[in-house]
N, C-alpha and C positions, 0 to 999 in steps of 0.2 A: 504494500500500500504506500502511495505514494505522501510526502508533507503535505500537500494540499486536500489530501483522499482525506487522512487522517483529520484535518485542520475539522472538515466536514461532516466530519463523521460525527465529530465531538460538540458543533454548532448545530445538526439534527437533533442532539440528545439534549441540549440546552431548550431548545426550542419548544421540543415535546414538554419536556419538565414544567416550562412557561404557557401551557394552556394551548400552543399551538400547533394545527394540523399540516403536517408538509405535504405538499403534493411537486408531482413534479408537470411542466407548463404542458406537455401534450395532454395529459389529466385529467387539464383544472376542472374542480367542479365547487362551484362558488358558494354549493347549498352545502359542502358536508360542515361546516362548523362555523362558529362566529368571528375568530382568529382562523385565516389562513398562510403560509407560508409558501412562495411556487418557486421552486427553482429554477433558476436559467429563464426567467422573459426576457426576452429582446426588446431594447426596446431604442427610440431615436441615437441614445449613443452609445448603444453595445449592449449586450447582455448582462444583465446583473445577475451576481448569485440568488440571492433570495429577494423577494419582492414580498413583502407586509400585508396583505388588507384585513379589515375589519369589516364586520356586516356589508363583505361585498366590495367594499371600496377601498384601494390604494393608499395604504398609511405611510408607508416605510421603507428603507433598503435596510440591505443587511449586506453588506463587502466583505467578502470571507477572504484569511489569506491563511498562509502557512505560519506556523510554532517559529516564533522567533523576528518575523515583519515586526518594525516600529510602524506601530497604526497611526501614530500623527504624523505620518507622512502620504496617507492615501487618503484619506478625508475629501480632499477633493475630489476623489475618483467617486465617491458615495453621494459628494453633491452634484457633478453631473449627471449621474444614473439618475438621481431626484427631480431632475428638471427635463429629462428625456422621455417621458412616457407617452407612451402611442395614443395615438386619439381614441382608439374604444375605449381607453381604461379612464373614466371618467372620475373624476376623486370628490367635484362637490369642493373643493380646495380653492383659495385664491393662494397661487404660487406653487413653488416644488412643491415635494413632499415634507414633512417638516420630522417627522423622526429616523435620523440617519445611525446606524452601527457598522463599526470595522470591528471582526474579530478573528481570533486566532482559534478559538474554543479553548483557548487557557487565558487568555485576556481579551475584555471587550470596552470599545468605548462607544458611549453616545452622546449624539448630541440632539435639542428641538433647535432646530431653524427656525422657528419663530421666536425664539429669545432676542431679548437687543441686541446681543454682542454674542450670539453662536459660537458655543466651543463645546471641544469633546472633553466628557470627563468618563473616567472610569466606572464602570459598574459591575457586580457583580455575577448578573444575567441577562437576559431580555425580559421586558417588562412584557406582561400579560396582556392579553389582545381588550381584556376588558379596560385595564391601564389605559392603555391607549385611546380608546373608545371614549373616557371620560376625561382627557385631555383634549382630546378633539372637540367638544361639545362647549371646553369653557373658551369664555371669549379672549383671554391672555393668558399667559404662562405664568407659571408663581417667579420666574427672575425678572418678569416685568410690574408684577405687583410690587415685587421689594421693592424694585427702582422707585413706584410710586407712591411708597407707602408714606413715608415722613410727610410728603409735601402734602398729599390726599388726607393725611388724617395725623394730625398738630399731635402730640404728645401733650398727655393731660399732668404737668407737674403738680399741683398741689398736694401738699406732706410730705412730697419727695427732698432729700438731699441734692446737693448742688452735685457731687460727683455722680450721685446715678443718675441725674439728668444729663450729663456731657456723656457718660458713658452709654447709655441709649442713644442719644442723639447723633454721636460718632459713629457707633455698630450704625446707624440704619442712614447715615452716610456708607458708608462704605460700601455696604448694598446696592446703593443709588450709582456709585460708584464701580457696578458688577464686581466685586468683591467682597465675594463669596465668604472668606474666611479673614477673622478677627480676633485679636488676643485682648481680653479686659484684664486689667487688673485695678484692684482697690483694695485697701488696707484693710485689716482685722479689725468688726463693728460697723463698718463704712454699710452694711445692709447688701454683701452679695446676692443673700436666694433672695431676697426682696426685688431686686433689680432685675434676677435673672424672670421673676415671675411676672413683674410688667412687660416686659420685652416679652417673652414666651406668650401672654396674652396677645400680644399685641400681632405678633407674626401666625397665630391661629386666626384672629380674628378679621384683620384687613388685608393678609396676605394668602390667607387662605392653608396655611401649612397644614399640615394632614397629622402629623406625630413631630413632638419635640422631643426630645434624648437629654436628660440633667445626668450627667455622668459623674459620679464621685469615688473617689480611691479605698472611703473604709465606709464599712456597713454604717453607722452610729451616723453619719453626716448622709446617709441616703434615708435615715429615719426623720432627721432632724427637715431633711429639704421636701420629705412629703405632707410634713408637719406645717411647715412654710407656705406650700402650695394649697393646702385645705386651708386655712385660713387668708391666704390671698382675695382682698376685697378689690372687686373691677371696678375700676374709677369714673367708668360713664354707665353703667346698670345701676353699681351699688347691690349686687350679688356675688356672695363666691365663687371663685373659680372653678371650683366642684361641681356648683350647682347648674356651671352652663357644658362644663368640658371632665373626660373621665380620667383620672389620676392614679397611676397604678405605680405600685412599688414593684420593682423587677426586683427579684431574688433568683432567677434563673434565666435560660436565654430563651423564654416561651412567653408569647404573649396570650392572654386571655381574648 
């Protein structure tokens, strides 16, 4: 079996895992599931490996290459296949396709092209055809909610300290700024989970985020930060955070 055989061998088994039905293009039969997968269409600039759709319609590529390709180097090849599609295959879309993956079946990245600033980040698999589905349906991406999120909706300071208002205020700069990742730091007392639970509302609520991650190094500070979060009062309801959103203590790597 050849690196490429191989590469694909292990991108079918991903695929499956992720809810999706492979078919290959002489085949296609667009009723056997919700997620489909077609190997090899052809399409205005060459064949692509795998071709995406969902109930029927054109979501995606997928650029398979061999164990050991640097995948940020063919990205564009994923975005031309994106913007090559034959005129039957009607997507319902203004513009390419907008969810692009390169992968090796030991490493994958994706990117949405509808983000402001499109770039491939690493993932662990491909996301489920239902995923998709429900990305398609909203009217913007969650990296263009962040971009808009300070200006759309002020930060409500009142009780707050001066350093966790620059400290929010910065983080969702930064956002705005597509930058993604942020280091806070503030002194001992300064109200860390206090701060971390304004922001964490605030990115569920205006930005739409789906699950927040509070990560902490010893059990006792994962009790004390769910202690923090149940009593977290939201400053434009005047409810706890409880009572709008579900707060679960991880003690193991399952979620309920």
């Amino acid at each position: 079996m050849t690196p490429e055989e191989t590469a694909r061998q292990r991108i079918d088994a991903m695929l499956t895992a992720s809810g999706w039905i492979i078919q290959n293009y002489k085949a296609l039969n667009l009723s056997a599931g919700r997620g489909i997968a077609v190997r090899e269409v052809p399409l205005k600039t060459g064949p692509c490996d795998y071709l995406l759709l969902v109930h029927r319609k054109p979501v995606g590529i997928v650029e398979a290459k061999k164990k050991g390709t640097t995948l940020s180097t063919v990205a564009d090849q994923s975005g031309r296949y994106a913007a090559g599609l034959p005129d039957f295959l009607a997507t319902g879309l203004t513009g390419p396709l907008p969810f692009l993956y390169e992968s090796t079946g030991v490493e994958t990245f994706f990117r949405d092209e509808r983000d402001p600033e499109p770039r491939s980040r690493r993932v662990f698999s491909f996301h489920r055809p239902e995923t998709l589905a429900a990305w398609i349906a909203e009217p913007d991406t969650l990296r263009s909610r962040l971009a808009k999120m300070a200006f759309a909706h002020p930060l409500a300071t009142t009780g707050m300290r001066a350093c966790q208002i620059e400290a929010i205020t910065n983080l969702e700069q930064s956002f705005a700024g597509d930058q993604p990742r942020s280091l806070i730091q503030l002194s001992t007392g300064a109200g860390k989970t206090y701060t971390a639970c304004a922001f964490t509302y605030r990115l569920i609520k205006h930005s739409g985020a789906k699950r927040v991650l509070f990560l902490v190094d010893r059990a006792n500070l994962g009790r004390q930060a769910k202690g923090e979060f149940d009593q977290f009062v939201t400053p434009d309801t005047g409810r706890k955070f409880t009572e709008l959103y579900n707060v679960q203590h991880l003690t193991s790597n399952q979620l309920d």
